[in-house]
N, C-alpha and C positions, 0 to 999 in steps of 0.2 A: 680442490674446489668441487662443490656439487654440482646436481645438473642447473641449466640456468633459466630461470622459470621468468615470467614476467604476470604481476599478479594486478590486478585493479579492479573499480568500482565503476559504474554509473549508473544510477538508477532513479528512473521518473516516470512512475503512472501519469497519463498524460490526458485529462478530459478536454477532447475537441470540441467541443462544446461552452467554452467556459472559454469568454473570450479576454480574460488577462494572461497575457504571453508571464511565462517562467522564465526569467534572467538567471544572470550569474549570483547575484547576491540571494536572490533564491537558496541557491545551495549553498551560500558563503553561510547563510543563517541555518543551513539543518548539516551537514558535512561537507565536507570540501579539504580534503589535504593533498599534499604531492611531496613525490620522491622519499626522502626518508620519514618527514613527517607521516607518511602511515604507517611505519612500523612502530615509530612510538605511541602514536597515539590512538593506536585500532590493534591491539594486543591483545586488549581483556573486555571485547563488545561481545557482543550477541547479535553479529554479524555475519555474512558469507566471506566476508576479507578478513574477519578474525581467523575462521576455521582452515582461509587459504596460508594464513601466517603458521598456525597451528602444527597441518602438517609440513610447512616450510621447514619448520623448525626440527621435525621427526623425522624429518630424511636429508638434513645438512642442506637444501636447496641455498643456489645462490642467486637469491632474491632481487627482482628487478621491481621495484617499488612504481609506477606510475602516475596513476590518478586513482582517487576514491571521493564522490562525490554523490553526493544523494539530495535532492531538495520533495518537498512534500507535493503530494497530487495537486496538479493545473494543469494550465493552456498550454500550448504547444511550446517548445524548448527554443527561444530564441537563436535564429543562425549563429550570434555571436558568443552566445553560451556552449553551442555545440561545437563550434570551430576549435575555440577553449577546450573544451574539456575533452572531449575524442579525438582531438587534435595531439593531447597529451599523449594520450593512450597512444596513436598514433607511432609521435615521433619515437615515443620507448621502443617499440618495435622496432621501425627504421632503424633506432642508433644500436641496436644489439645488433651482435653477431656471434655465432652457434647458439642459436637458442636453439632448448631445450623442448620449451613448454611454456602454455597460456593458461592464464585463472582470472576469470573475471567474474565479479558479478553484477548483473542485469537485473532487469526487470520483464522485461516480454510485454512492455506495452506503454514504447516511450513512443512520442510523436513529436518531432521538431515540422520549424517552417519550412525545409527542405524535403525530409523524409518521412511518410506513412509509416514505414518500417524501419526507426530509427537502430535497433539490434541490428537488424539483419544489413544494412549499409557497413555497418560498424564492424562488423565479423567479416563481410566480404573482404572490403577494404584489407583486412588485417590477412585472410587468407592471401588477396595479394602479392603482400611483401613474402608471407613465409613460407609461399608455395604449401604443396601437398602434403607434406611430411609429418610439419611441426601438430604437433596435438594441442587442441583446443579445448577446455572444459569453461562450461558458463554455468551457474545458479540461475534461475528466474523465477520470480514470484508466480505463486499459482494460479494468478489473475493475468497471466501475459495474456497476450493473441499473439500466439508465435505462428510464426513465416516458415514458408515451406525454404527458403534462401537460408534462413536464419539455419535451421536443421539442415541443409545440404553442408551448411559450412562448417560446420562444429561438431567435434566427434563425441562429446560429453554433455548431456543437461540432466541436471539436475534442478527441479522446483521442487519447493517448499511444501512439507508434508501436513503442517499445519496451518488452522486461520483459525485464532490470530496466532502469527508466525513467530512463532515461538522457537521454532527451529530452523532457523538462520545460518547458527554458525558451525550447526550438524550438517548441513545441507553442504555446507563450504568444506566442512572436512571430506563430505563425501567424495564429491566431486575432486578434489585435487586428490586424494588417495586412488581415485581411477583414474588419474592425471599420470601418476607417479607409476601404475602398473603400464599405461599407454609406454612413458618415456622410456622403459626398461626393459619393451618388446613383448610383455606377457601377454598383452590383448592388443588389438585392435580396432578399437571402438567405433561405430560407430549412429548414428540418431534417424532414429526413422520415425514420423509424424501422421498423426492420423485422425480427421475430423469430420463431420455434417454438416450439412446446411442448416446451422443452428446459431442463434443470435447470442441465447443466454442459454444457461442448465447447470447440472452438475450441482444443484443447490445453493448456487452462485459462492460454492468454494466451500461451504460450510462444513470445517473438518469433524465437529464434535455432536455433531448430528445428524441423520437425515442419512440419502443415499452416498456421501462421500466416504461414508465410517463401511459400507460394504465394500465399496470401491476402492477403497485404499488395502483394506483387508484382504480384498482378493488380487490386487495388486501387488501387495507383502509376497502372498503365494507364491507368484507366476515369476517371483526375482528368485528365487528358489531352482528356478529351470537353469540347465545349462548352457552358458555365454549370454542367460537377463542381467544385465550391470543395473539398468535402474528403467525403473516405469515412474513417469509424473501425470497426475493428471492435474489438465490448468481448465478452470474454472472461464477463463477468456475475462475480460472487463468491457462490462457495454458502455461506457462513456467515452470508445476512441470509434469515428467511423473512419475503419477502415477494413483494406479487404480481407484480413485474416480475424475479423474478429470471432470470438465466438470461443465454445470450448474445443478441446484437442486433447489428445493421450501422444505423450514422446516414448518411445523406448529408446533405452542406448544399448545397444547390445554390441558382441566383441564380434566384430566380421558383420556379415550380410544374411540373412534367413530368413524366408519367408514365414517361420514362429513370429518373429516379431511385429510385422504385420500383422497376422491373425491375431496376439495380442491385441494391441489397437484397435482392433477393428471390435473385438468383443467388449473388451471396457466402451470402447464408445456406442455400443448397439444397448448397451446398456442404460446407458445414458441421452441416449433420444429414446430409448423407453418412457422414462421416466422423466421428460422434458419439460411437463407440467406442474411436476411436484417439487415446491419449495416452504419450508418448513418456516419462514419468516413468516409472519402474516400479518403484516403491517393495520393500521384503527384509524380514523380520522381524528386529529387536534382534538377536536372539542370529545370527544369520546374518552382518550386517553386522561384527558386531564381530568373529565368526569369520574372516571373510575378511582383515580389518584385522590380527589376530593372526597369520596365516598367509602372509601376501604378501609378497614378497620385495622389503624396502624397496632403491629405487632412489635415496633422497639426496633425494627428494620426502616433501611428507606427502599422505596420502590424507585426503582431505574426505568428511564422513559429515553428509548433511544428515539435522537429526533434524526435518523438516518438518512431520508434524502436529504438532506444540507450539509451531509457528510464530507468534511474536508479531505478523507482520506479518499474520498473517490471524485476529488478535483471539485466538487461546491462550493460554493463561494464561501461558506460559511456565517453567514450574515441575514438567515430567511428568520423571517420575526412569526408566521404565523403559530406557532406554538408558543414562544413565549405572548403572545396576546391571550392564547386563550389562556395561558397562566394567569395573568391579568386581571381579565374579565370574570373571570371564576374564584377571584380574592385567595387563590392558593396561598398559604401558609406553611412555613419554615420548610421553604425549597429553596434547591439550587439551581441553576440555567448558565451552561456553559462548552464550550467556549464559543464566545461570539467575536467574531475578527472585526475590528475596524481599529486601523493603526492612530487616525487623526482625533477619532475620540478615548482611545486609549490614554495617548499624549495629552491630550486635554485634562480625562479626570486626573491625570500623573499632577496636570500643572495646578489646578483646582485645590487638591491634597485633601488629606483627611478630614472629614467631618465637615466638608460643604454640603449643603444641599444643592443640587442643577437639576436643570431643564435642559435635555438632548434630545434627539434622535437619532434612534437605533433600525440601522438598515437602508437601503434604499439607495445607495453608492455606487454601485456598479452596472449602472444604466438599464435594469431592468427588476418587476417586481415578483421575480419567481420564490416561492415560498412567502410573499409577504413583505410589500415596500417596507416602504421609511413607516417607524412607529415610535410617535410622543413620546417619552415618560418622564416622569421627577422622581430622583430619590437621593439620597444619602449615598455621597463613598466611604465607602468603609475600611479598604484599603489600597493603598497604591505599591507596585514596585517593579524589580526589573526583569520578571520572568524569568530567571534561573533557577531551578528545581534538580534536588536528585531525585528522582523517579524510584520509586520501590518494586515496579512490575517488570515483566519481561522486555516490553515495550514501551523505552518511555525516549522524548526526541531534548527534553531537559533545556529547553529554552523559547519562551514564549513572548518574547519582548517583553517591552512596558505594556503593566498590565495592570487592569485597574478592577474594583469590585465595585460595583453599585448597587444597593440593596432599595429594589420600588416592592413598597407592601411589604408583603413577605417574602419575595423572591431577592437571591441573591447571584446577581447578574456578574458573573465574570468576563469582564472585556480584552481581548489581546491581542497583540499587533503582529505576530506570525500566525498568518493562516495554519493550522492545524486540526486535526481530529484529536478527542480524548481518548487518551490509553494509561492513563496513570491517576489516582487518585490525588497524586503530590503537587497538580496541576490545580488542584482547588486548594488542599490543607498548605501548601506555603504562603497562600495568598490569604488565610485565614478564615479560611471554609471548613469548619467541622461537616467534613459530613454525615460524620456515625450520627449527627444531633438534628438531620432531616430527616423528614416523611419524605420529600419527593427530590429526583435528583435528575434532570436531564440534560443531558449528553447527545452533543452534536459528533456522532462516531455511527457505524453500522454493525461491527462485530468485535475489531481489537479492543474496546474497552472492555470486554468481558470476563479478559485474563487479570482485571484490577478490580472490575465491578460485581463480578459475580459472588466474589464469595463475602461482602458484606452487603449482598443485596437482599430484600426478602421476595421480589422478585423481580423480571425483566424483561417490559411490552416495550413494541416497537410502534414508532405512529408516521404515519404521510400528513409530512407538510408540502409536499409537492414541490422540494426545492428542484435545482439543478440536477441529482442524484436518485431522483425517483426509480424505483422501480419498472415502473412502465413506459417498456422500451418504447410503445407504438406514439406515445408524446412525442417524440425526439423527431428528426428528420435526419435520416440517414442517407448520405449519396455514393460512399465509396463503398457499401457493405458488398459482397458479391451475392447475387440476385439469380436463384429465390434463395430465401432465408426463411428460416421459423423461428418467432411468430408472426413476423412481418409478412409472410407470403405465405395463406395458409394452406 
């Protein structure tokens, strides 16, 4: 037998702000397996539990399957969700005995109704049972707000080197391949942490532009030094208050050195340099659609990311002021999606093809951020059951019952799993040509980009002021730690 490793999943960007609590069926609807059902069926993802199965399988590991569960950005993780799910994770621990070695993958910016620092509860806990010894490697998205607890207890992290995360289940191999050196005695590992009083930065993650792409390059360098296992730097996610939010640089290094500090410290001096520079530069509604109305289409469609209503950074998904000013401005052969409302989903499902109705769109969730409830009439044009294969890196391949409603010229995709867009196959199975629009917009902030860019002819970003807005000093923050920038200047 090999050594005996226990591998698992949970992962939940978590907007405290967004007051719909995240259940279990949350994740039952985006992942959710246990015990052997993750080896069959997380074998061939583009995930951080693929890359842990990966090398399982390269070094004969004898695999303790746990929990792998992932539900899409919201409100804080219901107790009974967590109880469930880390609960699993949990007893797999408990019920081993000589274990080996741990492979999980996280997030770094889960928040349940018990825990601010939903990771780092999770890791303590598990340190716990396994005492000092047993080696721990995590993955975390490069959006976490990782904990100085979370880093005391874990001797391996590894985050994600790209946004949009395209390298998932490279990150999983990595990490359990220094898993595999840890359990065999060659290193030592282990995580040293390092941040400023800083809210937001780092280009809020942006790998393919802007100061992330030095930052990572010089990053690549300094793993080059002897006993750097791995440097991440996280981006942090401002949509959770709490006290570690913000960005941070991990190094994992073999043993303890004060190199690895002075790393740290230089990538992050670098980065409250440059605190103010972010390379998005968001339009107002009526701007962005004016330009869309006015530009001389070239045979491309133009991509309009409507970003604060971003579901992938826990918004509701449902803010209408954009699609008004599509509206108002008689835009022609556009698309506008995806918009979440499960009971008008169901509706036009029940209505079917080729009704005309009267709805309203938005206004559901007890507040009118980005744009209450808004009138429209139009024509469905197609109904179905949200199941998609995805063609891109990133695709979650299941949006419920989903329906199409086309008012004017706009064709309004409606569907009942809260979601951001990351796949084009999220419009074309529902009968959305997109190649055959001028204008196309996407409730997403950057993952769309790895589907959208390369049949776009180009791609502005606009403020609808949903949930997910850019500007932090909107929000009210009580747990952040105090001063912060830009909050305390």
């Amino acid at each position: 037998m090999g050594r005996k490793v226990i591998i698992g999943q949970l992962e939940h960007e978590t907007n405290t702000f967004n007051t719909c609590p995240t259940e279990l069926v949350n994740f039952a609807n985006r992942l959710y397996f246990t015990g052997e059902d993750i080896l069959l069926s997380m074998s061939n993802r583009q995930l951080s539990t693929t890359g842990f199965i990966d090398v399982a399988k390269e070094y004969g590991w004898d695999v303790i399957p746990s929990v792998a569960a992932a539900a899409n950005p919201g409100g804080k993780v219901s107790k009974e969700a967590w109880d469930i799910l880390a609960g699993g994770i949990l007893d797999a621990v408990r019920n081993t005995s000589d274990l080996d070695g741990i492979c999980l993958g996280l997030h770094g910016a889960m928040v349940t109704e018990d825990h601010d620092d939903a990771e780092g509860a999770l890791i303590s806990q598990i340190r716990e049972i396994v005492g000092p010894d047993v080696p721990i490697a995590v993955t975390l998205d490069l959006h976490g707000n990782i904990s100085d607890e979370m880093c005391q207890q874990t001797n391996i992290v590894v985050s994600y080197k790209t946004y949009p995360h395209v390298d998932m289940r490279q990150c999983g191999r990595r990490a359990a391949r220094l898993l595999e050196e840890a359990m065999s005695g060659k290193i030592k590992p282990r995580c040293t942490i390092v941040r400023r009083p800083l809210l937001v930065g780092a280009n809020n993650g942006r790998t393919t532009e802007g100061q992330m792409v030095d930052l990572l390059a010089c990053a690549e360098e300094m793993m080059q030094e002897p006993g750097v296992l791995d440097i991440s730097i996280n981006a942090g996610f401002t949509m959770a208050d709490t006290p570690y939010i913000g960005p941070s640089v991990t190094v994992t290094g073999d043993g303890k050195s004060p190199r690895y500090v002075e790393i740290g410290e230089e990538l992050m001096d670098r980065i409250w340099q440059l605190r103010d520079e972010f390379s998005m530069k968001p339009i107002p509604a009526e701007d962005a659609i004016n330009f869309a109305k006015n530009r001389q289409y070239d045979g491309k469609p133009l991509v309009i990311s409507d970003y604060s209503d971003n579901p992938g950074s826990g918004a509701y998904g449902d803010a209408t002021n954009l699609l008004k000013a599509m509206i108002d401005a008689n835009l022609e052969d556009a698309a506008f999606g995806a918009f979440c409302d499960k009971e008008l989903a169901s509706d036009l499902c029940s209505e079917g093809v080729g009704k005309y109705v009267t709805c309203v769109l938005g206004g559901k969730n007890g507040s009118a951020i980005g744009g209450g409830a808004l009138a429209v009439s139009g024509l469905v044009v197609s109904t179905g059951d949200g199941k998609y294969i995805g063609d891109a890196p990133m695709s979650t391949g299941n949006l419920g019952p989903c329906a199409v409603l086309r008012v004017e010229g706009i064709d309004i995709l409606i569907i009942s799993f809260r979601q951001q867009v990351v796949d084009l196959q999220m419009f074309t199975s529902n009968g959305i040509n997109l190649l055959e629009k001028k204008t196309i917009v996407v409730k997403s902030k950057q993952h769309f980009r790895a589907a959208f860019d390369p049949v776009a002819s180009e791609v502005i970003f606009s403020e609808s002021f949903g949930l997910a807005s850019q500007d932090v000093t909107a929000r009210v923050y009580r747990k952040v730690r105090r001063p912060i920038y830009p909050l305390d200047k």
